[in-house]
C-alpha positions as CSV (number, residue, x, y, z in Angstrom):
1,X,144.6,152.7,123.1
2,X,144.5,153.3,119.2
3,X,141.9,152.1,117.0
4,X,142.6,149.8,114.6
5,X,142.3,150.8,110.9
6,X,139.6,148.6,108.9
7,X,141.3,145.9,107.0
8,X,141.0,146.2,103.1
9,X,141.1,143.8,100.5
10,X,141.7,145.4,97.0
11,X,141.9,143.1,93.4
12,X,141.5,144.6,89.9
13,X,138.9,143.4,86.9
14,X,140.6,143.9,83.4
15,X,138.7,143.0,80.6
16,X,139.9,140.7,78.3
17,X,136.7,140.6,76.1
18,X,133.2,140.6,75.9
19,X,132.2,138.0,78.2
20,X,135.8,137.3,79.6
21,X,137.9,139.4,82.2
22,X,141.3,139.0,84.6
23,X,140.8,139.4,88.2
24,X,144.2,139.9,89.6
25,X,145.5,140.8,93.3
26,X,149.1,140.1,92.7
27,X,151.0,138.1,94.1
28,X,147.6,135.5,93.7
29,X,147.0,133.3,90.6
30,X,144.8,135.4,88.2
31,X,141.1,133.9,87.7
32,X,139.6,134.1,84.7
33,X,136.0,135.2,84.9
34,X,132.4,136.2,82.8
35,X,129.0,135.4,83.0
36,X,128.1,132.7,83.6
37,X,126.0,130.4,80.7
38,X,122.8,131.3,81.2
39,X,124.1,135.3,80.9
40,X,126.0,134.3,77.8
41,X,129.2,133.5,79.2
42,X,131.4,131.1,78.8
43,X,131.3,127.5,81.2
44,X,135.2,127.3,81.7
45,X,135.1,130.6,83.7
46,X,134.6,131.5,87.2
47,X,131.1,133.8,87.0
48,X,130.6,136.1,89.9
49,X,128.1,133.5,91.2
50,X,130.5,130.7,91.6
51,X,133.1,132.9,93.3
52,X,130.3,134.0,95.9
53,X,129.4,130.7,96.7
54,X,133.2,129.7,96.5
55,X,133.9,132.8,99.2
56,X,131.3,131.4,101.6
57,X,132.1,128.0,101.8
58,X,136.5,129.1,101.6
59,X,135.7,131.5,104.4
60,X,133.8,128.7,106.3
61,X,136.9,126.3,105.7
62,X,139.4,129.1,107.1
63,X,137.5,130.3,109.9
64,X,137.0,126.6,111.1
65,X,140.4,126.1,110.9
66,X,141.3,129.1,112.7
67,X,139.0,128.0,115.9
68,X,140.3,124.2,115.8
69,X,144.4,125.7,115.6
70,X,143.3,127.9,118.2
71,X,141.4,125.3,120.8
72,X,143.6,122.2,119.5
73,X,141.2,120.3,117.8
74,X,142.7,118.5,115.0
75,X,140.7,118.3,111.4
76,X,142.5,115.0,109.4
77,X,140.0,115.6,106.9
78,X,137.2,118.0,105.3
79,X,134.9,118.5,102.3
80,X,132.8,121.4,101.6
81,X,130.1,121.2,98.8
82,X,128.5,124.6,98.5
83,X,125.3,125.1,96.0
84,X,123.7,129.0,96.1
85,X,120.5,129.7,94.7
86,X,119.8,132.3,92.7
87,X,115.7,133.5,92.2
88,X,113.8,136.7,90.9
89,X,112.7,138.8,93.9
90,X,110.5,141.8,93.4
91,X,113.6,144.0,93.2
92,X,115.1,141.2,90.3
93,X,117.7,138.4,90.5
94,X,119.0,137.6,94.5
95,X,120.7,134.7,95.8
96,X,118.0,133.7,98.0
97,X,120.2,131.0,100.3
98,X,123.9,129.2,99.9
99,X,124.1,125.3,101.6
100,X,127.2,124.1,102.7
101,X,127.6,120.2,103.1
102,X,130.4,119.7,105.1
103,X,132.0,116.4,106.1
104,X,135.0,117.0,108.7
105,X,137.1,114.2,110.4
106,X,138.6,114.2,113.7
107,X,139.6,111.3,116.2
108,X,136.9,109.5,118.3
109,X,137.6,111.6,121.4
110,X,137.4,115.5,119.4
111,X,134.5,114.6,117.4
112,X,132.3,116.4,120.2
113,X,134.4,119.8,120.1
114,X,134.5,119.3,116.3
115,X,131.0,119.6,116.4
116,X,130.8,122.5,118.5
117,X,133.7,124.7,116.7
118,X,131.4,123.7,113.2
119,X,128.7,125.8,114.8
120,X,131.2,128.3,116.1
121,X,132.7,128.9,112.7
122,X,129.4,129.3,111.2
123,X,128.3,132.0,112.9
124,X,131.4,133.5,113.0
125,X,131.8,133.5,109.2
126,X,132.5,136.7,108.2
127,X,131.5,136.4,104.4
128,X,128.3,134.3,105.5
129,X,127.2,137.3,108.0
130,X,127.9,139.8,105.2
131,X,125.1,138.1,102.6
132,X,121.5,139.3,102.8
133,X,120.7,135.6,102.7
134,X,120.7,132.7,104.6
135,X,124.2,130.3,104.8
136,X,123.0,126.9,105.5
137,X,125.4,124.5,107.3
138,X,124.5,120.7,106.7
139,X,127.6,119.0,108.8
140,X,129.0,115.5,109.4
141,X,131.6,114.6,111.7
142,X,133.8,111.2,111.0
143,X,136.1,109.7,113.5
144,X,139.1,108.0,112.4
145,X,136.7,104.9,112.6
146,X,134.4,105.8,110.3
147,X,131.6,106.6,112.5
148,X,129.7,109.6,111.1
149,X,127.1,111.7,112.6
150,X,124.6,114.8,110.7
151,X,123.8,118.2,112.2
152,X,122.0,121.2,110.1
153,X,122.7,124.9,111.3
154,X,121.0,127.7,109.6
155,X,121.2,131.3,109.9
């Protein structure tokens, strides 16, 4: 049996200025990034701050979906509101934790496996088990009824 070769992921950073730059990775829309404001950067762009928190809460999304495709679970709807916090360590600036508040929706009879493939995709995460810091999940499942219930997962 061969081994299979590591999987690699390369984009390119052109700068377009002093506090804006291209992130490309062709065929993919380029993003327009900098700083962010309190660095002197400009609002409108994506800082490398946003895009970490973005990349946690994307790659929570897509492994979800992954595991419910997988186990046929069906998701009708879902919202993800990440927020990361950023705070001077003795070694300087860290994030020192990202929360995730998702809302998922399922019918009345999957909302149990939802909950349980919420807690499988969070620790299978693959961008939240890279950070140094801790990815917390704050989760509600809705039914098609409305019904609505809270879970928090952290690790």
């Amino acid at each position: 049996m061969s081994a299979r070769p590591p999987l690699q992921y390369q984009i390119n950073v052109v700068r377009r200025g002093p506090i804006e730059a291209a992130v490309e990775a062709g065929p993919r829309s380029v993003i327009v990034g900098g700083p962010p404001p309190e660095f002197g950067g400009d609002p409108t762009h994506w800082s490398p701050e946003h895009l970490l928190v973005a990349s946690a809460a994307l790659c929570f999304w897509s492994t979800l979906e992954w595991f419910a495709r997988r186990r046929s679970v069906p998701i009708v709807g879902f919202e993800c509101r990440a927020q990361g916090e950023v705070a001077k360590t003795g070694t300087g600036l860290a994030f020192s934790g990202i929360q995730l508040d998702v809302v998922a929706t399922t019918s009345e009879e999957q909302a149990g496996p939802l909950r349980e493939l919420l807690e499988v995709a969070k620790q299978s995460c693959l961008v939240a088990r890279s950070l140094a810091c801790p990815v917390e999940l704050v989760a509600v499942v809705r039914t098609d009824d409305g019904d609505g219930e809270r879970s928090r997962a952290t690790g």
